[in-house]
PyMOL commands that place a pseudoatom at each C-alpha (Angstrom):
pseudoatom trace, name=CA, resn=UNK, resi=1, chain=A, elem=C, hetatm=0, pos=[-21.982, 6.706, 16.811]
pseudoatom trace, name=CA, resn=UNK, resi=2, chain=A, elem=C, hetatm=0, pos=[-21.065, 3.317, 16.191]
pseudoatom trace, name=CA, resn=UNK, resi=3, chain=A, elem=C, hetatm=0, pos=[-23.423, 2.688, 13.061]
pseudoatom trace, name=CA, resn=UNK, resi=4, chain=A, elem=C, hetatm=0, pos=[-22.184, 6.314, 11.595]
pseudoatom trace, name=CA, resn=UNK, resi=5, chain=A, elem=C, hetatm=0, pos=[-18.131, 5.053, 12.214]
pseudoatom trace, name=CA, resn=UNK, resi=6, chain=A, elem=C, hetatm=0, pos=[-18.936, 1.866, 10.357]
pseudoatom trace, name=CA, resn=UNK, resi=7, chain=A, elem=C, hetatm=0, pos=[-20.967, 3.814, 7.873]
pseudoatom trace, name=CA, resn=UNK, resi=8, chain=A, elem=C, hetatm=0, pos=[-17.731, 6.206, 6.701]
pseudoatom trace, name=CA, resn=UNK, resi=9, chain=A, elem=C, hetatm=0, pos=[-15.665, 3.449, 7.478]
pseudoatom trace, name=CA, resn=UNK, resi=10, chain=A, elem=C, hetatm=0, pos=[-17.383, 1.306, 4.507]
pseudoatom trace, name=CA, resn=UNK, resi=11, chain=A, elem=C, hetatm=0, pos=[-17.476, 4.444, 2.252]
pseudoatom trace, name=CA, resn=UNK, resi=12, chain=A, elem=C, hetatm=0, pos=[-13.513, 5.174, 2.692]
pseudoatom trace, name=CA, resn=UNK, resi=13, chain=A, elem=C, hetatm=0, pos=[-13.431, 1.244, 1.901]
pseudoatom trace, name=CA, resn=UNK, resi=14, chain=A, elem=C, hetatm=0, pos=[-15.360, 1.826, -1.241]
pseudoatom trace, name=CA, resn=UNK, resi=15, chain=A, elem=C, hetatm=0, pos=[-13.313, 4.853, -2.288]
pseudoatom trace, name=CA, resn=UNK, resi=16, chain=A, elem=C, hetatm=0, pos=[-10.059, 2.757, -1.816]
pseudoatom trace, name=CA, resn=UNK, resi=17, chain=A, elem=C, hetatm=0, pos=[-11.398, 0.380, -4.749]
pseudoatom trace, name=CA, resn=UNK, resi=18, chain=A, elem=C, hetatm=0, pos=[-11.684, 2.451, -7.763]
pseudoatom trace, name=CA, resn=UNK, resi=19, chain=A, elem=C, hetatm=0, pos=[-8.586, 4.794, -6.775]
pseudoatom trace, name=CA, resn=UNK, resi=20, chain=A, elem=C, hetatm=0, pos=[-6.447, 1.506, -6.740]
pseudoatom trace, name=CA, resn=UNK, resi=21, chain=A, elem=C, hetatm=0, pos=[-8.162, -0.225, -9.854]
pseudoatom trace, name=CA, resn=UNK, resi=22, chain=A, elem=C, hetatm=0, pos=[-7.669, 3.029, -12.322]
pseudoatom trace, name=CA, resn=UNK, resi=23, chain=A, elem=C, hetatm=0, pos=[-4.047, 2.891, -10.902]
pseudoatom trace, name=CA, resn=UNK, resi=24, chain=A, elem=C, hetatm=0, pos=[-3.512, -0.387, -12.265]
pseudoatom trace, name=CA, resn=UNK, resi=25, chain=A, elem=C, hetatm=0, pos=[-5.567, -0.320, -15.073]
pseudoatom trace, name=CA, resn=UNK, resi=26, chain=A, elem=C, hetatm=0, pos=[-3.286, 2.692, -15.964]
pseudoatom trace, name=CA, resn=UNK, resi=27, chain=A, elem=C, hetatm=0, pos=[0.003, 0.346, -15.504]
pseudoatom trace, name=CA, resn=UNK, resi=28, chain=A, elem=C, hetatm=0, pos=[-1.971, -2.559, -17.773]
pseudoatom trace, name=CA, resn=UNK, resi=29, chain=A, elem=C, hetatm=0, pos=[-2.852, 0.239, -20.189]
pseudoatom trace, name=CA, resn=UNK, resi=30, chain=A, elem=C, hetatm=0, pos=[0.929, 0.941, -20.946]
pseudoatom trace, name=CA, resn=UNK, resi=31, chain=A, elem=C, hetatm=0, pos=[2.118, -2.913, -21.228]
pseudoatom trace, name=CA, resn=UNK, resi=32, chain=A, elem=C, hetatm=0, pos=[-1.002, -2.916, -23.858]
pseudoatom trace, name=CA, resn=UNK, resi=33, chain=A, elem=C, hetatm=0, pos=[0.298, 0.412, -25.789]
pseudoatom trace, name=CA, resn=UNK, resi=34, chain=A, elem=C, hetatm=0, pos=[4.327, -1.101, -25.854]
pseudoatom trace, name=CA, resn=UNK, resi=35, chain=A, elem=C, hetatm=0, pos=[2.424, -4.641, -27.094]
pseudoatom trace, name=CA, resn=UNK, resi=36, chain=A, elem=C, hetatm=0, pos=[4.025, -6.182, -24.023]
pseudoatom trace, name=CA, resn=UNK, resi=37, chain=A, elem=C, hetatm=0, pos=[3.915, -10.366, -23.616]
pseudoatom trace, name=CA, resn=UNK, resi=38, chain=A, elem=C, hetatm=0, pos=[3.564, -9.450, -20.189]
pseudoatom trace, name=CA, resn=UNK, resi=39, chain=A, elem=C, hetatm=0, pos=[-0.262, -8.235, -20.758]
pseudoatom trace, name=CA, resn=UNK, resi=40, chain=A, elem=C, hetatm=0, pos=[-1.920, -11.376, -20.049]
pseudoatom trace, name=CA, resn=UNK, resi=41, chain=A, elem=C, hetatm=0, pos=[0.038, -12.271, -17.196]
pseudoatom trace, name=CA, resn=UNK, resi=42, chain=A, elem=C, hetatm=0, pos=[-0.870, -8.776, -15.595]
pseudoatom trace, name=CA, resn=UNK, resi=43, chain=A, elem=C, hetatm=0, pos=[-4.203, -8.864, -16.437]
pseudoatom trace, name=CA, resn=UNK, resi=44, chain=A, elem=C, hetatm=0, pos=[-4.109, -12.393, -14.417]
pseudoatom trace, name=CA, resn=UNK, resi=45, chain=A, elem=C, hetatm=0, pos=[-2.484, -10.729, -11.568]
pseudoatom trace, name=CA, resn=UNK, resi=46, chain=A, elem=C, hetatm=0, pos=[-5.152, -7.841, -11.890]
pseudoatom trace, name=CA, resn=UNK, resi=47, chain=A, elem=C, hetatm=0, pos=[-7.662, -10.312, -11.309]
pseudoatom trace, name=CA, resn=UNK, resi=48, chain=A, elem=C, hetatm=0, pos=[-5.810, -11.520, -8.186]
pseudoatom trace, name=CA, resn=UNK, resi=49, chain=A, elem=C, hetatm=0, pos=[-5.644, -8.082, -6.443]
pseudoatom trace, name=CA, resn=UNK, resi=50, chain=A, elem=C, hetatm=0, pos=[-9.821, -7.356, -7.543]
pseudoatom trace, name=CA, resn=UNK, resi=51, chain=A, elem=C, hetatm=0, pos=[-10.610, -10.872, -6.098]
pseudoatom trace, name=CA, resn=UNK, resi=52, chain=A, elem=C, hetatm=0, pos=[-9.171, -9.726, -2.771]
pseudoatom trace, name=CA, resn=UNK, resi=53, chain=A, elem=C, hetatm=0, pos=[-10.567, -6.348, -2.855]
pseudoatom trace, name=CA, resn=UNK, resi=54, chain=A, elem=C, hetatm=0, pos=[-14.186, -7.236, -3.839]
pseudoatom trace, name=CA, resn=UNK, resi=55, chain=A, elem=C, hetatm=0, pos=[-14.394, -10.459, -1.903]
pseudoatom trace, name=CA, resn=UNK, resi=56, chain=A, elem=C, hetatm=0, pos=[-12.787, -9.763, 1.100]
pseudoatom trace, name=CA, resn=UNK, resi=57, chain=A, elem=C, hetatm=0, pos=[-15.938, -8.260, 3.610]
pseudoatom trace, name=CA, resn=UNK, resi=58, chain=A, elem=C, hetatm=0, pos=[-14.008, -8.988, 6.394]
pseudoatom trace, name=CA, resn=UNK, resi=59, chain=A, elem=C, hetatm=0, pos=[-13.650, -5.747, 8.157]
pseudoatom trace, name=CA, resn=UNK, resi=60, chain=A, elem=C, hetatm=0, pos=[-10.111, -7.589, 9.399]
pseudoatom trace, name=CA, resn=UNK, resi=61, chain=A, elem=C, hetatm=0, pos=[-8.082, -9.606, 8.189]
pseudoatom trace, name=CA, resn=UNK, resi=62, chain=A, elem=C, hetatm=0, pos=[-4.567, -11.401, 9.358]
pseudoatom trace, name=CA, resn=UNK, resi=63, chain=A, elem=C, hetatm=0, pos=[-1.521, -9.384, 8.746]
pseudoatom trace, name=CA, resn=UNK, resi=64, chain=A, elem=C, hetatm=0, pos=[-0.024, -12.185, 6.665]
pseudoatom trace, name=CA, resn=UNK, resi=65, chain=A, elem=C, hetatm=0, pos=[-3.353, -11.976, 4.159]
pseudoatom trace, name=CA, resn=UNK, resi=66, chain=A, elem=C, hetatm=0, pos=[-2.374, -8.139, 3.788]
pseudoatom trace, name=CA, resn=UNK, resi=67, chain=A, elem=C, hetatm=0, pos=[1.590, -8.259, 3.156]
pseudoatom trace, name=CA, resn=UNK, resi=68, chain=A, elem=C, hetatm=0, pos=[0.605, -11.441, 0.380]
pseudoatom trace, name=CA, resn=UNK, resi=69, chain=A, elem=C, hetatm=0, pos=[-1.942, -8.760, -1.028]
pseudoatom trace, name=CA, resn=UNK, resi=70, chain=A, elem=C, hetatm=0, pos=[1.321, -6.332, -0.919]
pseudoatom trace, name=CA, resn=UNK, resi=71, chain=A, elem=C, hetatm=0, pos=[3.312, -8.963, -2.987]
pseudoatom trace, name=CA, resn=UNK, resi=72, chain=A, elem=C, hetatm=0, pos=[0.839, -9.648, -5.739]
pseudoatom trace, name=CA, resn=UNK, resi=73, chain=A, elem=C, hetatm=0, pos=[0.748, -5.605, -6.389]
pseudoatom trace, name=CA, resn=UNK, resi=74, chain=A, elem=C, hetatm=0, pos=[4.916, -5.527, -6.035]
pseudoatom trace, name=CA, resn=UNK, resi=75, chain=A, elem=C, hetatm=0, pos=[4.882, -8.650, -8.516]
pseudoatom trace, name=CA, resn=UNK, resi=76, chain=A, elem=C, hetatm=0, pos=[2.290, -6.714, -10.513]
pseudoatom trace, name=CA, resn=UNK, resi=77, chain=A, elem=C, hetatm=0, pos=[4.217, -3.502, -10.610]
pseudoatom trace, name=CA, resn=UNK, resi=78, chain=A, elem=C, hetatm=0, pos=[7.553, -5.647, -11.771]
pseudoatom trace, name=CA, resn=UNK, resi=79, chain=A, elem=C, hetatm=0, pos=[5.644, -6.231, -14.774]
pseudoatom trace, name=CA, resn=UNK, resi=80, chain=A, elem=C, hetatm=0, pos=[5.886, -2.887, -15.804]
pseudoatom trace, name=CA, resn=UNK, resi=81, chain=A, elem=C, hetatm=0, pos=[9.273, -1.954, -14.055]
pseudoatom trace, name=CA, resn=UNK, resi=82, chain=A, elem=C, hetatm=0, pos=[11.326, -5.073, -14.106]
pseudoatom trace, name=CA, resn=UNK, resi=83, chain=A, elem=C, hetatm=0, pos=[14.581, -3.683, -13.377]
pseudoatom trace, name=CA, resn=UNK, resi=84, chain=A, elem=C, hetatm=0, pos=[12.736, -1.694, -10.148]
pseudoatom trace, name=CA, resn=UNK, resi=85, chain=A, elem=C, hetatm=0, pos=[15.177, -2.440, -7.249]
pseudoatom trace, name=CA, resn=UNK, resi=86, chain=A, elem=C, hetatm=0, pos=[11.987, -2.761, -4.207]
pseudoatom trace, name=CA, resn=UNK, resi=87, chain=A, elem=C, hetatm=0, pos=[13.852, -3.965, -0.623]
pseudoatom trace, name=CA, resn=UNK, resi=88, chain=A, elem=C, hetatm=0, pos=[11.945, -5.933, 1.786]
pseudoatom trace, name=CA, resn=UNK, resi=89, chain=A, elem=C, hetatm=0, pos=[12.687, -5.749, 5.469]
pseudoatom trace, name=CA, resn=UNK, resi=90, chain=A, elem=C, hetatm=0, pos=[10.480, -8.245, 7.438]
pseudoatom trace, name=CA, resn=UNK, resi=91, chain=A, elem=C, hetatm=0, pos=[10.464, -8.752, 11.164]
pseudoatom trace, name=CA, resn=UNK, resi=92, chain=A, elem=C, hetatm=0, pos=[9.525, -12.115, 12.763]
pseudoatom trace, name=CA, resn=UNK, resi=93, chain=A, elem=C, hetatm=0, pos=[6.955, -12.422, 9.904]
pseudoatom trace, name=CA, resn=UNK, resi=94, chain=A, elem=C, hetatm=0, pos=[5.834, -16.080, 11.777]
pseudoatom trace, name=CA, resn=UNK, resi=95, chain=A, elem=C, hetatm=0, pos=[3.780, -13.247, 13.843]
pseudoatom trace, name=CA, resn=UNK, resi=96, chain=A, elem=C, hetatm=0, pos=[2.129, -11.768, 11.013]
pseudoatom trace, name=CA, resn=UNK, resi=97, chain=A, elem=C, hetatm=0, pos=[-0.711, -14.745, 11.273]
pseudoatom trace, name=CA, resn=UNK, resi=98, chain=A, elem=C, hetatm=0, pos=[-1.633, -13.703, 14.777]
pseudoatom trace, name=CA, resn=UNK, resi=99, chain=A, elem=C, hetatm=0, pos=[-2.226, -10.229, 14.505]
pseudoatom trace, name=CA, resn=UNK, resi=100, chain=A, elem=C, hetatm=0, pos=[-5.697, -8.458, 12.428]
pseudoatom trace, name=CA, resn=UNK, resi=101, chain=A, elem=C, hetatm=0, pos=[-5.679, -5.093, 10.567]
pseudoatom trace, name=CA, resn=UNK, resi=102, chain=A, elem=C, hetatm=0, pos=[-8.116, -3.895, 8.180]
pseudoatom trace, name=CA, resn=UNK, resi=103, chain=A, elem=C, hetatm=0, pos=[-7.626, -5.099, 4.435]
pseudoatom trace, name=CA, resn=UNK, resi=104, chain=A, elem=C, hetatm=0, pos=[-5.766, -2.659, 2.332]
pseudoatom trace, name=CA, resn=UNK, resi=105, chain=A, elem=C, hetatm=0, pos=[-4.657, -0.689, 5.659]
pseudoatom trace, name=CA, resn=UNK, resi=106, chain=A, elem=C, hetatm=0, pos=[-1.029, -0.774, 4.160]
pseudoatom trace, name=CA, resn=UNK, resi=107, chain=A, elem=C, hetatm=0, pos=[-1.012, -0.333, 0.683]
pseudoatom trace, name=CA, resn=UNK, resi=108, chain=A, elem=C, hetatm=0, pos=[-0.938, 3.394, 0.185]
pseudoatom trace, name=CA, resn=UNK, resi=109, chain=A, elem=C, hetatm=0, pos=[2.353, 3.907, 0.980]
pseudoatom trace, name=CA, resn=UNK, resi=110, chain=A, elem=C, hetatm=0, pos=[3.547, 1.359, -1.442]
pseudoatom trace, name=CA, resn=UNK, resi=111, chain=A, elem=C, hetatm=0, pos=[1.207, 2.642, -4.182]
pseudoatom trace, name=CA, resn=UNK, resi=112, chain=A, elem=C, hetatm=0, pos=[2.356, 6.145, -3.412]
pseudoatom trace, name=CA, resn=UNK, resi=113, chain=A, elem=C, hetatm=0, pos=[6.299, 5.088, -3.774]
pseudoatom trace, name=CA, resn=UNK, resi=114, chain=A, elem=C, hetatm=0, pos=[5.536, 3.480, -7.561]
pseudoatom trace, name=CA, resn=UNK, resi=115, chain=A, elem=C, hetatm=0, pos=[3.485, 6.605, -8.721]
pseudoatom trace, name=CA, resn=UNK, resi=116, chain=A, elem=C, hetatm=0, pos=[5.464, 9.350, -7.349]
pseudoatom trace, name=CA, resn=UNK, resi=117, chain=A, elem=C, hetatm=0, pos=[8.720, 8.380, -6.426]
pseudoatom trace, name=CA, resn=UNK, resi=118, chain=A, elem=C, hetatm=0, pos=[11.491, 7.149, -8.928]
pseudoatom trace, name=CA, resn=UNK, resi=119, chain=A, elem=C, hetatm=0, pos=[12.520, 3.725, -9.941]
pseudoatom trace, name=CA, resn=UNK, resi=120, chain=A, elem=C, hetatm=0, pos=[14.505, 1.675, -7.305]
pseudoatom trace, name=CA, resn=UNK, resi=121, chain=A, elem=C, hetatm=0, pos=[18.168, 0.882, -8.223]
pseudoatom trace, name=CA, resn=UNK, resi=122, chain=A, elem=C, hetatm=0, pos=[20.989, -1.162, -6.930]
pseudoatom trace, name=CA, resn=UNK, resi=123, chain=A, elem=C, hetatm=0, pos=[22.069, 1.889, -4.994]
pseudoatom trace, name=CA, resn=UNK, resi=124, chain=A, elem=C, hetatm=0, pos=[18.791, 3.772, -3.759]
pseudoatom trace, name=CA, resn=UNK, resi=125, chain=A, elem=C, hetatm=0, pos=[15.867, 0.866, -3.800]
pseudoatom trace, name=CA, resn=UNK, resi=126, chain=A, elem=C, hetatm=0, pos=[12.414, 1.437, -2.589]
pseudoatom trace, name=CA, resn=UNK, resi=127, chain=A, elem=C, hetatm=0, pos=[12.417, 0.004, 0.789]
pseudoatom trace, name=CA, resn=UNK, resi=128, chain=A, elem=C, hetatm=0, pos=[9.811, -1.328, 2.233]
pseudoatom trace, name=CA, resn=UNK, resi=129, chain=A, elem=C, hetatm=0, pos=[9.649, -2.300, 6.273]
pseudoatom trace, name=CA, resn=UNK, resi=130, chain=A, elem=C, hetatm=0, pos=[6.929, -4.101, 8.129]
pseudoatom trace, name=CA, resn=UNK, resi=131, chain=A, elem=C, hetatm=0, pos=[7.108, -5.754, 11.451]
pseudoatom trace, name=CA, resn=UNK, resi=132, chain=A, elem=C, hetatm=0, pos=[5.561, -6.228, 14.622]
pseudoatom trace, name=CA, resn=UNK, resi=133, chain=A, elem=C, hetatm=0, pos=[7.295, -4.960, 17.802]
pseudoatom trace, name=CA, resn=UNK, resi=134, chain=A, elem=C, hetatm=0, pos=[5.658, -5.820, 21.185]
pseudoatom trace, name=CA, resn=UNK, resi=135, chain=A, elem=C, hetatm=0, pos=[2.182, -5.006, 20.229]
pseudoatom trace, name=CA, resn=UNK, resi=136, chain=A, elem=C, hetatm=0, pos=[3.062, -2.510, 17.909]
pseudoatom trace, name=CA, resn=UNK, resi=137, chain=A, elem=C, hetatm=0, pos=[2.778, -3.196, 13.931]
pseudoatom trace, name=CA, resn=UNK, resi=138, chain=A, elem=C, hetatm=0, pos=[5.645, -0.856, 12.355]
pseudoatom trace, name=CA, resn=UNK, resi=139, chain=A, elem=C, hetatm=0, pos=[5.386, -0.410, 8.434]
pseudoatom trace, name=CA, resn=UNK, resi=140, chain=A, elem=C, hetatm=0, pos=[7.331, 2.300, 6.142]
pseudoatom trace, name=CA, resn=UNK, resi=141, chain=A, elem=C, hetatm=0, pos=[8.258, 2.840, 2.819]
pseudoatom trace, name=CA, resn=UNK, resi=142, chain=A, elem=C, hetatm=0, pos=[11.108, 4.680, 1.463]
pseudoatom trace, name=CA, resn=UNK, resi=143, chain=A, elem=C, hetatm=0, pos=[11.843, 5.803, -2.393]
pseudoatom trace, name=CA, resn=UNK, resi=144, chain=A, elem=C, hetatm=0, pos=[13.959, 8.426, -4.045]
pseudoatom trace, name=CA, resn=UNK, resi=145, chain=A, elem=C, hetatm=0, pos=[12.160, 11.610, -5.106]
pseudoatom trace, name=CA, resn=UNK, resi=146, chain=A, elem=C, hetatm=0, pos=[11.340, 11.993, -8.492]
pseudoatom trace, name=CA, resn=UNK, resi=147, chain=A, elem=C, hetatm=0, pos=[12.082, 15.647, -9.828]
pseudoatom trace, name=CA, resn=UNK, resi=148, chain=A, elem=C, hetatm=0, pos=[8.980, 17.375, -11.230]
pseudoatom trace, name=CA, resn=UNK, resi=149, chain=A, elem=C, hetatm=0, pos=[6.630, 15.142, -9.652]
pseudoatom trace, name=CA, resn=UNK, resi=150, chain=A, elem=C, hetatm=0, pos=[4.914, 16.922, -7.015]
pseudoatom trace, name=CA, resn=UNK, resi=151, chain=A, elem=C, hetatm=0, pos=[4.161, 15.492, -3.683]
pseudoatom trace, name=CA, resn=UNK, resi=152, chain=A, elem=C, hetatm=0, pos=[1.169, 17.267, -2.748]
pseudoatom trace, name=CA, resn=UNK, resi=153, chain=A, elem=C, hetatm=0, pos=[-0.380, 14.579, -0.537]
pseudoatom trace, name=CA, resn=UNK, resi=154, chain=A, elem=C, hetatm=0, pos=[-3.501, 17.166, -0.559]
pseudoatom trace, name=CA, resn=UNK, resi=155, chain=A, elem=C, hetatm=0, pos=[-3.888, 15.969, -4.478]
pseudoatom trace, name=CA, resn=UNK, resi=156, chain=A, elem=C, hetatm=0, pos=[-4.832, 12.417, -4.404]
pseudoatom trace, name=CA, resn=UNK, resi=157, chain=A, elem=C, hetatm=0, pos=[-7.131, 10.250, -2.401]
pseudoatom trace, name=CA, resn=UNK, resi=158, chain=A, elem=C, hetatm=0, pos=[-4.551, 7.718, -0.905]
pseudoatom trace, name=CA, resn=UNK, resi=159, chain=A, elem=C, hetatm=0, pos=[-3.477, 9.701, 2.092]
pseudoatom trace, name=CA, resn=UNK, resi=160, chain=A, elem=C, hetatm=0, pos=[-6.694, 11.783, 3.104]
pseudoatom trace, name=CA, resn=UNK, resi=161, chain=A, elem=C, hetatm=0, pos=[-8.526, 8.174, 2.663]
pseudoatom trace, name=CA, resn=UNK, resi=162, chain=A, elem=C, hetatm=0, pos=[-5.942, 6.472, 4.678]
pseudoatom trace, name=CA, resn=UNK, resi=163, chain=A, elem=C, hetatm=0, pos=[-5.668, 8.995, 7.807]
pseudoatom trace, name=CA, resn=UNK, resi=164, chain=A, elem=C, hetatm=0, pos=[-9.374, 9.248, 8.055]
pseudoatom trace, name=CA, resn=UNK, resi=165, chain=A, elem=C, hetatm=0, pos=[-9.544, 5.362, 8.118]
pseudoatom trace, name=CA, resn=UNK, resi=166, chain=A, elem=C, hetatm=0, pos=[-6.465, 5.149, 10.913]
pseudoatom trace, name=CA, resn=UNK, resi=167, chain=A, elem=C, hetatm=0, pos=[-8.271, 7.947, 13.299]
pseudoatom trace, name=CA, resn=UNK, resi=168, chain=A, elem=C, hetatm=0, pos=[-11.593, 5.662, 13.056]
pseudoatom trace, name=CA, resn=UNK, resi=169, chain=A, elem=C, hetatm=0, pos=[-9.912, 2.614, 13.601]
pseudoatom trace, name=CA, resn=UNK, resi=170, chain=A, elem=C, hetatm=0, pos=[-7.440, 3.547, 15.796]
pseudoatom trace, name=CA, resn=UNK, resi=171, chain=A, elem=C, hetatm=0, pos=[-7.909, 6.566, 17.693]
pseudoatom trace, name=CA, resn=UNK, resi=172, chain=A, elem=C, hetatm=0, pos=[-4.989, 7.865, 20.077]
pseudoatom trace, name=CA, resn=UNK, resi=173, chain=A, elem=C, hetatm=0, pos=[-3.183, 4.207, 18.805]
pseudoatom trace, name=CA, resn=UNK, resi=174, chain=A, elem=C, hetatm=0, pos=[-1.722, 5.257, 15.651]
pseudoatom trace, name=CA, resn=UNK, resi=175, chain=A, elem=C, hetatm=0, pos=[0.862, 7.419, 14.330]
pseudoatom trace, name=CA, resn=UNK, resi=176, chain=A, elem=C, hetatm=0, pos=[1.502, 8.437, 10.362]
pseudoatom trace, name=CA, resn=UNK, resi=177, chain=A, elem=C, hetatm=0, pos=[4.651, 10.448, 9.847]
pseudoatom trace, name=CA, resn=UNK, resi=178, chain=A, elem=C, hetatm=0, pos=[5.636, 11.736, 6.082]
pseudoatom trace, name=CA, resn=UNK, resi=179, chain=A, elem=C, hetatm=0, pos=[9.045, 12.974, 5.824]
pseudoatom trace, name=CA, resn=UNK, resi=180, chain=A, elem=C, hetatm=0, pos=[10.710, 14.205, 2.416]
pseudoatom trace, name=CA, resn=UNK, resi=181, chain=A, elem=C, hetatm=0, pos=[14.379, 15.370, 2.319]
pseudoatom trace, name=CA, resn=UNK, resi=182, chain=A, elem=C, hetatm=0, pos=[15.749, 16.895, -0.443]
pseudoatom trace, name=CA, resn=UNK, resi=183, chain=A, elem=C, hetatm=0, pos=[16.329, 13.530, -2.161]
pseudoatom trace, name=CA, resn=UNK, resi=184, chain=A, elem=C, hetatm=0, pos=[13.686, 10.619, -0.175]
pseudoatom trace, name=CA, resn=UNK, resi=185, chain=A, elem=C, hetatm=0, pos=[10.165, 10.355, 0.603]
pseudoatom trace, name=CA, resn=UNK, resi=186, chain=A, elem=C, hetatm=0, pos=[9.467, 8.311, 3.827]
pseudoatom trace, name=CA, resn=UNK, resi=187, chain=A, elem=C, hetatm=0, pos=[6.200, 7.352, 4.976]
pseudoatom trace, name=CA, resn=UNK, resi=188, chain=A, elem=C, hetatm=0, pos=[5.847, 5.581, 8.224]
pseudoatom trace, name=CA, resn=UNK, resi=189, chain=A, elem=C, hetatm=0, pos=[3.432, 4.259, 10.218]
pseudoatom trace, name=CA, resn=UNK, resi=190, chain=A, elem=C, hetatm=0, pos=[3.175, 3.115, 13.494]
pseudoatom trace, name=CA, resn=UNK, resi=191, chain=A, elem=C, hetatm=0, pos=[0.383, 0.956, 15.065]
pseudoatom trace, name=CA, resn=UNK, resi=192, chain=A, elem=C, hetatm=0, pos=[-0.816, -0.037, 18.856]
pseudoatom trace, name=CA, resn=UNK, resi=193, chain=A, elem=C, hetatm=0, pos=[-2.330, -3.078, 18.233]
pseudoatom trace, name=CA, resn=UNK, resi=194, chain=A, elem=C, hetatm=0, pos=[-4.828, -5.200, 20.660]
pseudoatom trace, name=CA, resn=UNK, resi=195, chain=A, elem=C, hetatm=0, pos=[-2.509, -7.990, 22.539]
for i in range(1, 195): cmd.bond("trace and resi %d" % i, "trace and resi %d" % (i + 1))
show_as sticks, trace
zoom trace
C-alpha cells in the first residue's frame, strides 16, 4: 500500500512538471513575440522555478521554501502583466519555517487565478492568503472572473492532480473548497497539519 501511495504520489509529482513548464514557456513565448527587454530576465527567473522543481526530491519541504517558490512565479508572471494588482495576506509568516508540506502543494491555485481569471486592479486584485492557524495551514486565492473563459476544472490537470495528491497525503486532514459567484473565483484550502 505504502510503495503503490508513493508510487502515484511520484507520478502526480511528475505530471505537475511539464503542466507548469508549458504554462510558462507559453508566458516567455509572448514577451519573445512583443520583442520584450523583459525576455532574458524571465528566462532567468524560468530557470529559478525549473531549479526548484527538478532539484527539489524532498518529498517535503518547509512552508517558507514553498511561498518563496510562490514569489519567483508572482515575480515571473509581473513580467508579463506588470500592472497585475496580486494582494498578499500573510499570517505570522515567522511560522512558515517550522511547518513541512509537499513542494508545489500550493501553486495551483495561483497558476489557476493568472490563466483563467482576469487581471488584478486597484479595485478587484487577485488575493492571495496563506497562514497557519493552530495546526492548521490556511491558503486561498481569489480573482475576478474572466468572461468567456470557462472554468471547467474537469479541463486541465491542475485540480484533478492536486486533489488526488491532498487525499494521499492527507486523508480525512484536508479540505479544498472552489466557489465562483457571478463575478469571483475562490479557491481555498484548508490543511491539518502534524504539531
Amino acid at each position: 500500500e505504502k510503495e503503490k501511495a508513493q508510487a502515484e504520489l511520484s507520478l502526480l509529482r511528475n505530471q505537475l512538471n511539464p503542466h507548469f513548464l508549458f504554462n510558462t514557456i507559453n508566458n516567455i513565448y509572448y514577451l519573445a513575440l512583443i520583442q520584450s527587454t523583459k525576455t532574458a530576465d524571465a528566462l532567468l527567473k524560468l530557470s529559478d522555478l525549473l531549479r526548484y522543481v527538478l532539484h527539489e526530491k524532498s518529498d517535503w519541504v518547509s512552508l517558507d521554501k514553498e511561498y518563496q517558490y510562490l514569489l519567483k512565479f508572482i515575480e515571473l508572471h509581473r513580467l508579463r502583466f506588470p500592472k497585475d494588482q496580486i494582494i498578499l495576506e500573510l499570517g505570522q509568516e515567522d511560522q512558515f519555517t517550522s511547518y513541512q508540506i509537499p513542494p508545489m502543494l500550493l501553486l495551483t491555485f495561483i497558476e489557476n487565478a493568472f490563466k483563467h481569471g482576469e487581471s488584478g486592479t486597484e479595485t478587484e486584485p487577485v488575493i492571495l492568503k496563506l497562514s497557519i492557524e493552530g495546526n492548521k495551514l490556511l491558503y486561498s486565492v481569489r480573482n475576478k472572473i474572466a468572461r468567456g473563459i470557462s472554468k471547467d476544472l474537469n479541463n486541465g490537470i491542475g485540480i484533478p492532480n492536486l486533489m488526488k495528491r491532498l487525499q494521499i497525503l492527507y486523508p480525512n486532514q484536508h479540505k479544498i473548497l472552489m466557489v465562483e459567484s457571478k463575478d469571483y473565483f475562490i479557491a481555498e484550502l484548508e490543511i491539518d497539519l502534524p504539531a
